[in-house]
C-alpha positions in Angstrom: 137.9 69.3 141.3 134.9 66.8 141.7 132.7 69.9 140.7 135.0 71.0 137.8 134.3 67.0 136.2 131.0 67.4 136.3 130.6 70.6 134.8 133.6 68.9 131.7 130.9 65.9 131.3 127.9 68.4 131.4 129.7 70.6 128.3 130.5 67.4 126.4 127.0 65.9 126.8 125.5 69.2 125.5 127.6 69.7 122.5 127.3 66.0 121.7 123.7 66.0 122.0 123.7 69.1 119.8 125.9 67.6 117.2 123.1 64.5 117.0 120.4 66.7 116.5 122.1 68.4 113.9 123.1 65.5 112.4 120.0 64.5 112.5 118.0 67.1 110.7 120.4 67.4 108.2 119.3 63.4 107.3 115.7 64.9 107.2 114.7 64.9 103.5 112.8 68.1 104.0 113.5 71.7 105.8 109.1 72.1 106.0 106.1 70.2 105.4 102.5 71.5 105.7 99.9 69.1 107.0 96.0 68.9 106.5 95.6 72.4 105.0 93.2 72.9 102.3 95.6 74.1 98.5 94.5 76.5 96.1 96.5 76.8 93.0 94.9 78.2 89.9 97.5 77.4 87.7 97.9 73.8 88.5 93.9 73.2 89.2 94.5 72.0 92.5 91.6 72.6 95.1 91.6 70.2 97.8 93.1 69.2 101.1 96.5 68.6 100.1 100.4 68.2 102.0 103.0 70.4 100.7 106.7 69.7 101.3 109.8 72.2 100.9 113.5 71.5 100.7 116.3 73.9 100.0 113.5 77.1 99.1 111.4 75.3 97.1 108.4 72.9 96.5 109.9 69.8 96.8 106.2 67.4 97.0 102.9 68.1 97.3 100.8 64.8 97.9 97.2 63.8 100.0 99.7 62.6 102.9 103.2 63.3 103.5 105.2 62.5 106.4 106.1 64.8 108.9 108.6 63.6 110.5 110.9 63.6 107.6 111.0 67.3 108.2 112.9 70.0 110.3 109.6 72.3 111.0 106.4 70.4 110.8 103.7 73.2 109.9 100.1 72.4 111.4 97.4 73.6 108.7 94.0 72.0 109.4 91.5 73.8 108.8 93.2 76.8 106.8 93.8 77.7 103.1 97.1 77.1 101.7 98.0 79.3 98.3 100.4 80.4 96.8 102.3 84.0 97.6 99.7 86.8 97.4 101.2 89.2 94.6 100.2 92.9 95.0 100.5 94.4 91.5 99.9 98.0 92.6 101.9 99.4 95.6 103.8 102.7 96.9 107.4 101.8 98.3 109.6 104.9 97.5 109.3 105.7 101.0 111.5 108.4 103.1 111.1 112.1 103.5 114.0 113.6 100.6 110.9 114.2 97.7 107.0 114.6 97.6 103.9 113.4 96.7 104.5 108.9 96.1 108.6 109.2 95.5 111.1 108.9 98.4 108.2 110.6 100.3 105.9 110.1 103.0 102.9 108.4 101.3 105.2 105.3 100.3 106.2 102.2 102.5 108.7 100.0 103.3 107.7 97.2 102.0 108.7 94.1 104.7 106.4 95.3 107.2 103.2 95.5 105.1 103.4 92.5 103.0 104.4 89.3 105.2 101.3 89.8 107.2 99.1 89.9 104.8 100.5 86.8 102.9 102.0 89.0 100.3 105.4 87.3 98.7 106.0 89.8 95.7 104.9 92.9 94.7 104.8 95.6 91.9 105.1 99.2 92.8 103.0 101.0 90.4 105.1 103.8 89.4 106.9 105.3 91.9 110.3 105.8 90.6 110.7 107.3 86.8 113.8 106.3 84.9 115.9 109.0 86.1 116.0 108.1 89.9 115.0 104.2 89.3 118.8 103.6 91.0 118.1 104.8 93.8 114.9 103.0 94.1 116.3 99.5 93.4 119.2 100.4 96.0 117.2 101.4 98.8 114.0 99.6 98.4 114.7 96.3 96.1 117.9 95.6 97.2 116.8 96.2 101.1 113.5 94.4 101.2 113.3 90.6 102.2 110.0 90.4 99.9 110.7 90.5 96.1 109.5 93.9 94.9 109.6 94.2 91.3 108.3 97.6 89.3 106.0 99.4 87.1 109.0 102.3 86.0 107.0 105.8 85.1 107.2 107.1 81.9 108.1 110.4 83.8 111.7 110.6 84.4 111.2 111.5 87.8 108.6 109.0 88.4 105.8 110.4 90.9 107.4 113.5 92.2 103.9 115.4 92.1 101.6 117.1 89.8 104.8 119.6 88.3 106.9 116.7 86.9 103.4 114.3 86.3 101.9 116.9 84.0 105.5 117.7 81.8 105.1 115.9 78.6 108.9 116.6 78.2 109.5 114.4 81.3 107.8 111.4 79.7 111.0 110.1 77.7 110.4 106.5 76.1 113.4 105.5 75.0 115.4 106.4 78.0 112.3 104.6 80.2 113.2 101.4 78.1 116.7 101.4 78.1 116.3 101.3 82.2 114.0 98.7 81.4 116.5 96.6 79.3 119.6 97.4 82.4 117.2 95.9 84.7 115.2 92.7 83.0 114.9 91.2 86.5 113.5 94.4 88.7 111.5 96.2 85.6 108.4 94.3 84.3 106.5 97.5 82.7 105.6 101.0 82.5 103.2 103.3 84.1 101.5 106.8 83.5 99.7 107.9 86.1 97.5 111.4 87.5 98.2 113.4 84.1 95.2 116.2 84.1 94.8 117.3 79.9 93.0 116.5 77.2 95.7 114.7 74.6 96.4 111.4 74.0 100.2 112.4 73.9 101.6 111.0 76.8 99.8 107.5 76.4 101.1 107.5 73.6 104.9 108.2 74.7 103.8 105.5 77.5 102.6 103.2 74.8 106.2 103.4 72.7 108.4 102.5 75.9 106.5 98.9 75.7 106.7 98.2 72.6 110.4 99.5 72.7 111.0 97.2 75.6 108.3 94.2 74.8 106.6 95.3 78.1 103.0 96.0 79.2 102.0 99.4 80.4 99.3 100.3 83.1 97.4 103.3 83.0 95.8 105.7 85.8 94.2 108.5 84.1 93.9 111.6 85.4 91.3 114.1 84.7 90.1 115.7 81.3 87.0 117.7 80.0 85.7 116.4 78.4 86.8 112.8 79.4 89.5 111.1 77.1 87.0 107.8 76.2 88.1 104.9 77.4 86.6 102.6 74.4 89.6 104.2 72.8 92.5 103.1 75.4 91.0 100.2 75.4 90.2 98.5 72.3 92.3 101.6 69.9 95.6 102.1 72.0 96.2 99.2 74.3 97.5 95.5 73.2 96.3 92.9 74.8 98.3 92.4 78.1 98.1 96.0 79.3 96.7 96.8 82.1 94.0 99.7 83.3 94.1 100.0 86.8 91.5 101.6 89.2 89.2 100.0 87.3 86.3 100.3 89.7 87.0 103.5 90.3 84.8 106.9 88.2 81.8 108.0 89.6 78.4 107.1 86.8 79.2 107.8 83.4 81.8 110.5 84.4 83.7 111.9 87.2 83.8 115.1 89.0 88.3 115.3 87.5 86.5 113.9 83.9 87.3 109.8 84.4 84.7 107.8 82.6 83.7 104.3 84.4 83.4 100.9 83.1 79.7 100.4 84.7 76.9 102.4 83.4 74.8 103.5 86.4 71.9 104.8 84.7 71.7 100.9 83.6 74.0 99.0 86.3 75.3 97.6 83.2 79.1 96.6 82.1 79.7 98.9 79.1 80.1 96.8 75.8 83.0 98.2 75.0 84.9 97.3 78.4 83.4 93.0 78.5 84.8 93.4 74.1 88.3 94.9 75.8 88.7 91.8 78.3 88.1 88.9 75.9 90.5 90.4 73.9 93.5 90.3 76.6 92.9 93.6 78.3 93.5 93.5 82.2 91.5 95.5 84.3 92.8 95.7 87.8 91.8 96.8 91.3 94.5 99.2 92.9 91.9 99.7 95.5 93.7 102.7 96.8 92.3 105.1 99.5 89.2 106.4 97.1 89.7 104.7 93.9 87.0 102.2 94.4 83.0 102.6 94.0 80.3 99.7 95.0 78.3 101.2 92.4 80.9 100.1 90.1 82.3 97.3 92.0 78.7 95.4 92.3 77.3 95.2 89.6 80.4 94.4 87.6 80.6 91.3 89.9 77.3 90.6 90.0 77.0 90.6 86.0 80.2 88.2 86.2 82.3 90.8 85.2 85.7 89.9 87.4 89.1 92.1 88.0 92.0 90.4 86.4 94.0 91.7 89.2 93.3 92.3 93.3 95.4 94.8 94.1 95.8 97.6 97.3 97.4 100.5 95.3 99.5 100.6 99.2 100.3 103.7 100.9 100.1 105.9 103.6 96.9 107.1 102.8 95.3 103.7 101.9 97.0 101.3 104.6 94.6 102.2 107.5 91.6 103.3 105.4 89.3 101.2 103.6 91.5 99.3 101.7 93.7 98.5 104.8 95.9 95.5 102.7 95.1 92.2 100.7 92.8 89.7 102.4 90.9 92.5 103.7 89.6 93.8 99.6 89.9 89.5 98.5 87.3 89.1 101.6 85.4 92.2 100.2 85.1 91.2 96.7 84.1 87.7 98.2 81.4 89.6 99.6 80.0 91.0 96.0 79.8 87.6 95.1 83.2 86.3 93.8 83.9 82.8 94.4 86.9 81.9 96.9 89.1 80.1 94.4 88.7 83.1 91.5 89.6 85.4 94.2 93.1 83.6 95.0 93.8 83.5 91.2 93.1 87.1 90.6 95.8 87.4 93.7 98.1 85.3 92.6 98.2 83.6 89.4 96.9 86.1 87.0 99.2 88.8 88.0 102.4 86.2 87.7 101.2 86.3 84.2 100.4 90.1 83.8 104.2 90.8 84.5 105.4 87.9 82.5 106.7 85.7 85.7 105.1 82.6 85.2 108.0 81.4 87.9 105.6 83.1 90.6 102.0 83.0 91.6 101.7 78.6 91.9 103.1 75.4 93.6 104.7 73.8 91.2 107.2 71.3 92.3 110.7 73.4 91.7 109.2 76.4 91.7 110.4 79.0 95.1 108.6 77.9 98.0 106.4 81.6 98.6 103.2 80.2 100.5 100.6 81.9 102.0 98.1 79.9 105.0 94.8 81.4 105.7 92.1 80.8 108.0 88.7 81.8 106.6 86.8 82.7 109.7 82.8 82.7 109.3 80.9 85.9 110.9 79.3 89.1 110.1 81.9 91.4 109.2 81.7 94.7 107.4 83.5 96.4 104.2 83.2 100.0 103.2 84.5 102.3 100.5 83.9 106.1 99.6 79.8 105.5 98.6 79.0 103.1 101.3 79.2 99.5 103.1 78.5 96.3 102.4 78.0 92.9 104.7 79.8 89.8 104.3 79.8 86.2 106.4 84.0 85.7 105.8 86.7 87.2 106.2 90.6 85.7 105.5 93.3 86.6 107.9 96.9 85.5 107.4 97.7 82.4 109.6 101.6 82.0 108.2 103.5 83.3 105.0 106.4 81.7 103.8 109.3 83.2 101.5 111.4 81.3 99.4 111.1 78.3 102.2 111.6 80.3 105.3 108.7 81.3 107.8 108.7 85.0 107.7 105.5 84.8 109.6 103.5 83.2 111.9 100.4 84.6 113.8 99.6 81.7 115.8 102.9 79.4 116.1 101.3 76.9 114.0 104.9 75.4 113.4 106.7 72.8 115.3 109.3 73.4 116.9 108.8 77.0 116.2 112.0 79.5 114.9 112.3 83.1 114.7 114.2 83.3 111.3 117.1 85.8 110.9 117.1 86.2 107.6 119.4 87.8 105.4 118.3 90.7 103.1 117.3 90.1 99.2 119.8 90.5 96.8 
C-alpha cells in the first residue's frame, strides 16, 4: 500500500511538472531564436551578425541581440552563415519506375531527402511532368513532399518521357500547357522545352505562346541542330525579359559536338556581345549544373569578366547527385571559387530565383514572411571542384549546419539547437 502511494505521488508530480513546462513554453513569445550567426539577405541588404526570431512559422524579429530565453529552442549560430532557404530552380523529381528517361522514372528524386541537407527550402523541377500527366505529378510528388516543390510544366504533353514524345511537335500543345497552368496558380510558375534535336524554331515558338497565354516565363534547354539555331536570336528576338536559358555554361567553344552554341567565345575567352546586351535587358541565364552541362572554359571566364548566373542551380538527378554537381553548396562553393563573391552567391540561390518564378514571398527574411532558413558553416581549406574539362582549387567550402522550413527544424547536422527535437512533421498540403 505504502509502495502504491508513492508510485500515486510519483505520477502526479510528473504530470504536474509537465503541465508547468508546458505552460511555460506556451508563455514563451517565441517557438526559435537564432543567436550570433552571421545574416545574408539580398533583398533586405542585410549582411552582418544578426539574431533572428520565429513564432508560429514565421520571422517574427530579427535584431543585433535577442533574448533567448524567451524561446522554446534556442539555436546556437556563432560562427555560421544564416540565409535565407536555398531555392533550386532546376531539379528532376518525377521519380518511380512506371515511365522513362526524367518522368516517373529512375533518373528523378524524391525530393525531401535531397534538399533539407543541402539547405534547400523550395524548388522548381525543370520540366518533368507535361500537361497531360501534371496530376499525377502534383499528387505524388507536391502533395507528398515536406519541401515546397513548385514546377516548370513542359510544353510536351507528356512532359520528359524521352527523345519519342520530346521531339513530336504535335505533343507541344500551348493552350492546353496554360490552361494546367491557370488550374494550378500555386504549383505552376512556367514552362519548359527541353532536349528537342531539329533545326526550326517551331516548338520555341509553341513554348513561347503558352507564356504569354498564361503570363508566365519559359526556360529553354536546347537540344542539338546543324547548323546551330543562334542563340542571339532566342535571346534578344524570341525571349521577353524574365525568361530564362538554362545550362548556360554549358556548349563546348563556339559550337558543340549535338550543334549548341555557347555564351563564351573561346578563341577570345570573351562574353559574346550579344549574351552581356540579353542580360541588361532582363534575360536570366541560369546554371542547371547537371551531370555534364557545365564547362570551366565557359564558367571562368564569364566570372572572371563579371559576367554572373542569375540563377545557381543543380539540374538534380540520378545522374548528377553523386557526380560533379553533387547538390547546392557544393556548385555555390565552386563558383566562389571562379571568383564570385560570397554574398552574390547566396542571392543568385535565393533571392533572384524568388523573383524569376514571380514569388517574392520566398527567397528573404522579412518579418512575416515563412520562416525557411538555411545555417552554414564556411569552412576554410583546400578543397577541389571538377566538371567534364577539368578541376579547379578553392580555400572554402559551405556545408549545411541546420535548415529550417516554415519554422520547424527539418535538419540539424550538428545539434546546434537547445534542447534539441526530432520534428514529426506532417506532409505539405
Amino acid at each position: 500500500m505504502k509502495n502504491k502511494h508513492f508510485l500515486i505521488i510519483a505520477l502526479i508530480l510528473f504530470f504536474t511538472n509537465n503541465l508547468q513546462a508546458q505552460q511555460s513554453e506556451a508563455e514563451k513569445p517565441y517557438s526559435i531564436v537564432i543567436k550570433g550567426g552571421h545574416v545574408i539577405d539580398p533583398k533586405n541588404n542585410i549582411n552582418t551578425l544578426m539574431d533572428i526570431a520565429i513564432k508560429d512559422g514565421k520571422v517574427a524579429l530579427l535584431a543585433k541581440n535577442i533574448d533567448g530565453s524567451k524561446a522554446i529552442q534556442l539555436v546556437n549560430a556563432s560562427g555560421m552563415y544564416i540565409t535565407p532557404g536555398l531555392i533550386d530552380a532546376h531539379v528532376h523529381f518525377f521519380w518511380g519506375h512506371d515511365g522513362s528517361s526524367y518522368m516517373n522514372a529512375p533518373a528523378g528524386l524524391p525530393a525531401d531527402g535531397f534538399t533539407f541537407p543541402a539547405g534547400v527550402t523550395t524548388v522548381v523541377d525543370a520540366g518533368s511532368p507535361g500537361w497531360k500527366n501534371f496530376e499525377l505529378y502534383k499528387k505524388q510528388t507536391i502533395d507528398g513532399s515536406q519541401t515546397r516543390v513548385l514546377a516548370m510544366l513542359n510544353i510536351v504533353g507528356q512532359g520528359m518521357a524521352g527523345g519519342k514524345y520530346e521531339n513530336d511537335i504535335n505533343e507541344m500543345d500551348p493552350k492546353k500547357a496554360a490552361e494546367m497552368a491557370k488550374k494550378y496558380p500555386n504549383d505552376i510558375v512556367g514552362f519548359k522545352l527541353a532536349h528537342y534535336n531539329g533545326r526550326t524554331w517551331e516548338p520555341t515558338d509553341r513554348l513561347m505562346e503558352a507564356g504569354k497565354l498564361a503570363n508566365l516565363p519559359v526556360m529553354v534547354d536546347f537540344g542539338g541542330a546543324n547548323p546551330f539555331l543562334p542563340l542571339d536570336s532566342l535571346f534578344n528576338v524570341k525571349f521577353r525579359p524574365g525568361d530564362i536559358y538554362t545550362h548556360a555554361f554549358g556548349g563546348n567553344g563556339s559550337t558543340s559536338p549535338n550543334g549548341r552554341e555557347s555564351i563564351v567565345d573561346v578563341t577570345t575567352n570573351k562574353v559574346k556581345p550579344y549574351v552581356i546586351k540579353a542580360q541588361n535587358r532582363g534575360v536570366i541565364f541560369d546554371v542547371g549544373f547537371g551531370g555534364a552541362s557545365f564547362l570551366f572554359n565557359q564558367g571562368i571566364p564569364a566570372i572572371k569578366s563579371g559576367f554572373y548566373p542569375n540563377s545557381i542551380s543543380t539540374d538534380l538527378h540520378t545522374g548528377s547527385m553523386n557526380n560533379a554537381m553533387k547538390n547546392m553548396p557544393n556548385i555555390m562553393s565552386l563558383f566562389m571559387a571562379m571568383g564570385m563573391d560570397l554574398q552574390s552567391v547566396i542571392k543568385a540561390s535565393t533571392w533572384n530565383p524568388a523573383q524569376e518564378i514571380k514569388r517574392p514571398d520566398l527567397g528573404n527574411l522579412s518579418v512575416g514572411s515563412e520562416a525557411d532558413i538555411a545555417i552554414f558553416t564556411l569552412r576554410n581549406g583546400d578543397f577541389g571542384f571538377y566538371a567534364r574539362d577539368g578541376k579547379i582549387s578553392g580555400k572554402n567550402r559551405l556545408e549545411t549546419e541546420m535548415t529550417i522550413k516554415a519554422g520547424k527544424i527539418v535538419y540539424n547536422l550538428n545539434a546546434i539547437a537547445e534542447p534539441n527535437v526530432i520534428p514529426n512533421l506532417p506532409r505539405q498540403k
